[in-house]
KOLDRENMI-285604 format. One record per residue (C-alpha): residue number from 1; chain; x, y, z; residue in three letters. Coordinates in nm, 4 decimals, always signed. Layout:
<nodes>
<num->NUM&chaine->A&u->X&v->Y&w->Z&residu->ala>
...
</nodes>
This chain:
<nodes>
<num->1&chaine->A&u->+10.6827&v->+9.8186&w->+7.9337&residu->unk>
<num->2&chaine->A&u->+10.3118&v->+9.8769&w->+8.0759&residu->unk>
<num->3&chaine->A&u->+10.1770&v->+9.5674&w->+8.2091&residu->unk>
<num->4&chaine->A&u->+9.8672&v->+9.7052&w->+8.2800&residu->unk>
<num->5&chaine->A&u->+9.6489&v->+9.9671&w->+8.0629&residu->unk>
<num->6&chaine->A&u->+9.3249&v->+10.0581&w->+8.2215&residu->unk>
<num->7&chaine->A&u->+9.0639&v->+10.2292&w->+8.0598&residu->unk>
<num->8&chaine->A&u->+8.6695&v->+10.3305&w->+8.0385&residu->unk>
<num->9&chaine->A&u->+8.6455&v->+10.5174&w->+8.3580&residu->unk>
<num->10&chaine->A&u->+8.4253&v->+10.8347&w->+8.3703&residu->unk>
<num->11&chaine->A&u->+8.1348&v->+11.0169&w->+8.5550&residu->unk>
<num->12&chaine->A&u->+7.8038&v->+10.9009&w->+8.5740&residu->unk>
<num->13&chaine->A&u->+7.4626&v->+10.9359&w->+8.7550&residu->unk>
<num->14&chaine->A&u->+7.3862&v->+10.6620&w->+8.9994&residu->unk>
<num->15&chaine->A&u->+7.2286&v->+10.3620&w->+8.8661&residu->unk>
<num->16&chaine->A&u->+7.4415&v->+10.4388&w->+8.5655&residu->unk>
<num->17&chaine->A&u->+7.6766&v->+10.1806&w->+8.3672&residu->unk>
<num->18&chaine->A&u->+7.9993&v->+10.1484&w->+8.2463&residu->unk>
<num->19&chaine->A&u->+8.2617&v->+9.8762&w->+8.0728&residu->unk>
<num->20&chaine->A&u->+8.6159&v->+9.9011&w->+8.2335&residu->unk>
<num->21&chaine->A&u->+8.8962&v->+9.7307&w->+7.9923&residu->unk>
<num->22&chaine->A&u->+9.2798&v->+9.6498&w->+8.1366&residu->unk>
<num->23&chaine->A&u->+9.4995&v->+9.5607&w->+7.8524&residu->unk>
<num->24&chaine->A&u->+9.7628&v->+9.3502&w->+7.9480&residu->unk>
<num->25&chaine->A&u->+10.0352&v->+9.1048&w->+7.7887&residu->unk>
<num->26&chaine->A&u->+9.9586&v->+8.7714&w->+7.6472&residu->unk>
<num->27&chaine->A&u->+10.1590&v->+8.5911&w->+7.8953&residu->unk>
<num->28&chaine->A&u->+10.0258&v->+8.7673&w->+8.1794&residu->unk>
<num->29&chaine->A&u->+9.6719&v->+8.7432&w->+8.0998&residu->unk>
<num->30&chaine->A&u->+9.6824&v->+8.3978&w->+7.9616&residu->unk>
<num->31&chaine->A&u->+9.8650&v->+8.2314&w->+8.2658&residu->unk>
<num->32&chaine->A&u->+9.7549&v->+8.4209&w->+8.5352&residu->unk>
<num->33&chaine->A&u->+9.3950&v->+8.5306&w->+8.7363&residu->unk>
<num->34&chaine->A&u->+9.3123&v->+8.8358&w->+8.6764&residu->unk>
<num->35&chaine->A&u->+9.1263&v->+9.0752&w->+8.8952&residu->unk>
<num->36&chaine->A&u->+9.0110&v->+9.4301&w->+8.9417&residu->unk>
<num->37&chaine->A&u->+9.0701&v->+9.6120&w->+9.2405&residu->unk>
<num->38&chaine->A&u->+8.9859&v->+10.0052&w->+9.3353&residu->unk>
<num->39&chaine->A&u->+9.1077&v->+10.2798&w->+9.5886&residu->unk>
<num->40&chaine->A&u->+8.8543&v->+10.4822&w->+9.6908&residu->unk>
<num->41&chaine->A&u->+8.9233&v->+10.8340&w->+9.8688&residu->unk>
<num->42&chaine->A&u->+9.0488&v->+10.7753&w->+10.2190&residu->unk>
<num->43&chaine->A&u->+9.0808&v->+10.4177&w->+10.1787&residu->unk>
<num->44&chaine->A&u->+9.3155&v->+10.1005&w->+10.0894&residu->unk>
<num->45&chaine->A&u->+9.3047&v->+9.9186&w->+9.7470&residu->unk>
<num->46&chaine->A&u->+9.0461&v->+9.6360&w->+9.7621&residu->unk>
<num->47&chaine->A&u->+9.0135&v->+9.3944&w->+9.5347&residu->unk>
<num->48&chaine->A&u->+8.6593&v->+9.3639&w->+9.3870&residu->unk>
<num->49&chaine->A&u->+8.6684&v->+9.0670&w->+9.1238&residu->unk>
<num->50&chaine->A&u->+8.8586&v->+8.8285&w->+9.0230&residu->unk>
<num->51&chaine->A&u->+8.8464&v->+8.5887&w->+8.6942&residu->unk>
<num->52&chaine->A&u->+9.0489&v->+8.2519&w->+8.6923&residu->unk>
<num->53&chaine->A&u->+9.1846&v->+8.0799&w->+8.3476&residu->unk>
<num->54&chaine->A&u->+8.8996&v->+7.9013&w->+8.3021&residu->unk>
<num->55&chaine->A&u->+8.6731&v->+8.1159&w->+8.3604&residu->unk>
<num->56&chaine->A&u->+8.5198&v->+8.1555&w->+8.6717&residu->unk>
<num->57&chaine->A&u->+8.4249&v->+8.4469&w->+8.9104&residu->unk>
<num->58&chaine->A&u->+8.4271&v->+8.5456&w->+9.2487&residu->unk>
<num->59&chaine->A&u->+8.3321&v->+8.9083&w->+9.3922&residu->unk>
<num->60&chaine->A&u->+8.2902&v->+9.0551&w->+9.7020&residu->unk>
<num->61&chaine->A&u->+8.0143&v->+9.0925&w->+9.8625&residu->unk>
<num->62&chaine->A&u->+7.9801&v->+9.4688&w->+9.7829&residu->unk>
<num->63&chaine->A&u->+7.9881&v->+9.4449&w->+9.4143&residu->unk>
<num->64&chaine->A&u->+7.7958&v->+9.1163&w->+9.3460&residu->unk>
<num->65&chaine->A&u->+7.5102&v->+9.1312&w->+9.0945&residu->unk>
<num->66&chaine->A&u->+7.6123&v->+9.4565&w->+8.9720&residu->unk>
<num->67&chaine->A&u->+7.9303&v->+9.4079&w->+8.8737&residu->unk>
<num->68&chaine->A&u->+8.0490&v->+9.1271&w->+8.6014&residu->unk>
<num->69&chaine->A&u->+8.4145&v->+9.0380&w->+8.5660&residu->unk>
<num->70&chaine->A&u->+8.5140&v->+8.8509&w->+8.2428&residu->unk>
<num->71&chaine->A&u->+8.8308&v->+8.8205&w->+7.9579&residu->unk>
<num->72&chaine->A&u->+8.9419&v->+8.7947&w->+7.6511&residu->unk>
<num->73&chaine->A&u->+9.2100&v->+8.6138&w->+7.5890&residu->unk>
<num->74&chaine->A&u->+9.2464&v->+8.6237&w->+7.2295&residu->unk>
<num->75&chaine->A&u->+9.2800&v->+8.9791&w->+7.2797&residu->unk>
<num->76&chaine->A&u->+9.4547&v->+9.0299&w->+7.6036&residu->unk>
<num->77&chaine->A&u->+9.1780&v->+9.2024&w->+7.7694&residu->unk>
<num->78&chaine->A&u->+8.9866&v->+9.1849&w->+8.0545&residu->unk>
<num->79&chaine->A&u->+8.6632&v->+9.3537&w->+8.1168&residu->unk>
<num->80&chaine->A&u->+8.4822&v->+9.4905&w->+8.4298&residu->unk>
<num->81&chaine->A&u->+8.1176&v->+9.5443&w->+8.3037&residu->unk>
<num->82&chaine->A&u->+7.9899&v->+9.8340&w->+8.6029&residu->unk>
<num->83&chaine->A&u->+7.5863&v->+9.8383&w->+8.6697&residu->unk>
<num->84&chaine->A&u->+7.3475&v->+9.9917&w->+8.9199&residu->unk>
<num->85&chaine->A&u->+7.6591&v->+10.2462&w->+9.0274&residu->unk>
<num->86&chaine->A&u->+7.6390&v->+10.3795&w->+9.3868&residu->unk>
<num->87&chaine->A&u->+7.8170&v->+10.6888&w->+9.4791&residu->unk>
<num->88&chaine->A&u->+8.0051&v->+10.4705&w->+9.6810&residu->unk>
<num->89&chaine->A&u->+8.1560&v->+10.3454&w->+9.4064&residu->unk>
<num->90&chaine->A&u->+8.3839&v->+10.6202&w->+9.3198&residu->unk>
<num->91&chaine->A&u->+8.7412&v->+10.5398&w->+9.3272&residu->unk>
<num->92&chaine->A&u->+9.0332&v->+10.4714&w->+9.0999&residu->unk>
<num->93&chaine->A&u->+8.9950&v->+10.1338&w->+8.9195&residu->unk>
<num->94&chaine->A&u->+9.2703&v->+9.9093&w->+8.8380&residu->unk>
<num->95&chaine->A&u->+9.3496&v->+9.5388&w->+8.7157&residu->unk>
<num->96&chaine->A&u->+9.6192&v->+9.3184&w->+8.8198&residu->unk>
<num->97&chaine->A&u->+9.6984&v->+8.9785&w->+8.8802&residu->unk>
<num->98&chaine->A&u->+9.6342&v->+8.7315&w->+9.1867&residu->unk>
<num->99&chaine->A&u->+9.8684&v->+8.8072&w->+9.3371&residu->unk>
<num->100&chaine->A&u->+9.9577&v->+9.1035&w->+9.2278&residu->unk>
<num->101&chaine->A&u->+10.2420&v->+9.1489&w->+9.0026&residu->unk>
<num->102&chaine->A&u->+10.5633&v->+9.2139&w->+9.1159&residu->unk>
<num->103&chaine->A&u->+10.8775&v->+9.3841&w->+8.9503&residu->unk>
<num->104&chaine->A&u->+11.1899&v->+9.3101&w->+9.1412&residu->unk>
<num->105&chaine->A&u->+10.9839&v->+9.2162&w->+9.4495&residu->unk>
<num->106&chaine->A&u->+10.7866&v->+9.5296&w->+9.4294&residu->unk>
<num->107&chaine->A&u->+10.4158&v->+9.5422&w->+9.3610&residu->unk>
<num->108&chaine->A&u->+10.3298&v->+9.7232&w->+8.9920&residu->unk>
<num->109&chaine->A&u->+10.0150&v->+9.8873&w->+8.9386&residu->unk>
<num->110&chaine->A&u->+9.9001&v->+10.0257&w->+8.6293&residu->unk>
<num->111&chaine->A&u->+9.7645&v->+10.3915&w->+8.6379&residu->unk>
<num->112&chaine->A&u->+9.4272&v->+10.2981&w->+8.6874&residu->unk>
<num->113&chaine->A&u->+9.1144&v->+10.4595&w->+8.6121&residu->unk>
<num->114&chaine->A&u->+8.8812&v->+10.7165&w->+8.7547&residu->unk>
<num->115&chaine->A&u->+8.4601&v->+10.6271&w->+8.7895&residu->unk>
<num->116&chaine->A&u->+8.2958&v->+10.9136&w->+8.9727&residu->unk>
<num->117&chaine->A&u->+7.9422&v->+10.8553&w->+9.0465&residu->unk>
<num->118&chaine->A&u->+7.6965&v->+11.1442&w->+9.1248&residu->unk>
<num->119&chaine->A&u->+7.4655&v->+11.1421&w->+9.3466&residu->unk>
</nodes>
């Protein structure tokens, strides 16, 4: 079974926007903080956002103010709203857990998905 079912990625010009969703089990979203991360070409996963149970944020320092982290819990969602996109935001998106979900002690990522902003 998926745990993790990314979606809303695409290409856009910079300064564009986009609305990333990661459906994920009731269980996992409701007793867990969630988070996106992203790999970006030539580089390790970071994790961007992250959204505790009750509701508050943190971000990193490259994504704050443009990007918005948030969840839905009734429907087992949770949402990475993209603004003001930088070229250097290109990579492979994905959600997970803190910390990040294991299956028999190894980490499980979804597939993820692509944002490619043009210059």
């Amino acid at each position: 079974q998926e745990q993790f079912v990314e979606s809303g990625g695409g290409l856009v010009q910079t300064g564009g926007s986009l609305r990333l969703s990661c459906a994920a089990s009731r269980s996992t979203i409701r007793f867990n903080t969630m988070a996106w991360y992203r790999r970006a070409p030539g580089k390790q996963r970071e994790l961007l956002a992250r959204v505790s149970g009750d509701g508050s944020t943190n971000y990193v320092d490259s994504v704050r103010g443009r990007f918005t982290i948030y969840r839905d819990n009734a429907d087992n969602v949770v949402y990475l709203q993209l603004f003001s996109l930088k070229p250097e935001d290109t990579a492979v998106y994905y959600c997970n857990t803190v910390p990040t979900f294991r299956i028999n002690g190894r980490e499980y990522w979804g597939q993820g998905t692509q944002v490619t902003v043009s210059s």
